[in-house]
C-alpha positions as CSV (number, residue, x, y, z in Angstrom):
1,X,-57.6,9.5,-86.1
2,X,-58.7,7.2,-82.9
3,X,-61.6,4.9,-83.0
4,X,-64.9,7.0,-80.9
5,X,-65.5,4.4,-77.9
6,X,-68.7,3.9,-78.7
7,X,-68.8,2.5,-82.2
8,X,-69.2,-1.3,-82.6
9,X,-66.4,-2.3,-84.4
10,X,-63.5,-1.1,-82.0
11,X,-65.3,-2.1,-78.8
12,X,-63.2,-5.0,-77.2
13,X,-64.2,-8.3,-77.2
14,X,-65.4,-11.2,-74.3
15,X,-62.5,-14.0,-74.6
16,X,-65.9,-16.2,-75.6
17,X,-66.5,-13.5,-78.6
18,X,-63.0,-14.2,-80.0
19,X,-63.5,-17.8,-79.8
20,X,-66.7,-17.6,-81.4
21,X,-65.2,-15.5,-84.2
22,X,-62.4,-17.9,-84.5
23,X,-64.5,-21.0,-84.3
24,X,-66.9,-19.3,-87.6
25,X,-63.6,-18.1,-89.2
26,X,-61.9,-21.4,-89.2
27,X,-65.8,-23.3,-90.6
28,X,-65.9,-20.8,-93.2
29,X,-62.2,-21.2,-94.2
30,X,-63.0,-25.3,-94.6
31,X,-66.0,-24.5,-96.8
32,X,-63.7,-22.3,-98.7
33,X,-61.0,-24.6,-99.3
34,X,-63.8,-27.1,-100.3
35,X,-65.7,-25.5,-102.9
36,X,-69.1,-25.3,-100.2
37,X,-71.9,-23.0,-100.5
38,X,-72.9,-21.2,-98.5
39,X,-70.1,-20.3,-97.0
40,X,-71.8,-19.2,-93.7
41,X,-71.2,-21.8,-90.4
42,X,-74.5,-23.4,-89.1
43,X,-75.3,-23.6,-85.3
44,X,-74.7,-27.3,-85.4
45,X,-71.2,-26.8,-86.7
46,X,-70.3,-23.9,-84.3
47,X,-71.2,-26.1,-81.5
48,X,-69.5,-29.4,-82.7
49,X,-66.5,-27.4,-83.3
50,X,-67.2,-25.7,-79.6
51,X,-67.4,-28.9,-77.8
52,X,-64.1,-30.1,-79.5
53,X,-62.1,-27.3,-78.3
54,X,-63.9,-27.7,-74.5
55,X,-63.3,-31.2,-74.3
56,X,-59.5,-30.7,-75.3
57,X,-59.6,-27.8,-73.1
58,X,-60.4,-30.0,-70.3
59,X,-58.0,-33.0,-70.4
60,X,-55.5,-30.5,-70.5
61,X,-56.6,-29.1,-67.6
62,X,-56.7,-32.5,-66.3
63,X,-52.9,-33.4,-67.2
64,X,-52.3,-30.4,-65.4
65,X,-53.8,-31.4,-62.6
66,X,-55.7,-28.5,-62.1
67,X,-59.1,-30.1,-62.4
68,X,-60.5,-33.7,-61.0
69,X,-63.0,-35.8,-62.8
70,X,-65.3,-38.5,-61.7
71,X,-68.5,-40.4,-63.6
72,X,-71.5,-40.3,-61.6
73,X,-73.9,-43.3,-61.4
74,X,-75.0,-43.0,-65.4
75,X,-72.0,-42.5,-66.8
76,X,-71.8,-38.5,-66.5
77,X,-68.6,-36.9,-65.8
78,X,-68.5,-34.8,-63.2
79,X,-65.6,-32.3,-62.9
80,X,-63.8,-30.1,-59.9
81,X,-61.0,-27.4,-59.3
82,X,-58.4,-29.4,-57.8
83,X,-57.3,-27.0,-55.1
């Protein structure tokens, strides 16, 4: 019997749901393998574990040569779409 369209669980998800999910799966699966409680992935570590996978994200992007990047006055990189 099909899924209704409206109920929660079958509704499809953003591409920045699934990383979310996958980012919280993979935190609890550490704890797991570790012995931690509470299982559950705090803020903090679904950021961290966010800013990881964006800066890798990036210098790929930037082997590619699809994106420039340049450090501003402070320090701060600054990126654009190479076109």
């Amino acid at each position: 019997m099909p899924a209704k369209k409206n109920n929660p669980i079958h509704m499809q998800l953003t591409p920045l749901e699934q990383i979310v999910l996958d980012t919280i799966e993979e935190i609890q699966s550490i704890k797991r393998d570790r012995g931690v409680a509470p299982r559950f992935a705090t803020m903090l570590e679904v950021s961290n574990s966010f800013n990881v996978d964006l800066k890798e994200a990036i210098n790929s992007l930037i082997r590619k040569d699809r994106l420039e990047w340049h450090e501003n006055i402070n320090g701060v990189p600054l990126f654009g779409i190479k076109n």
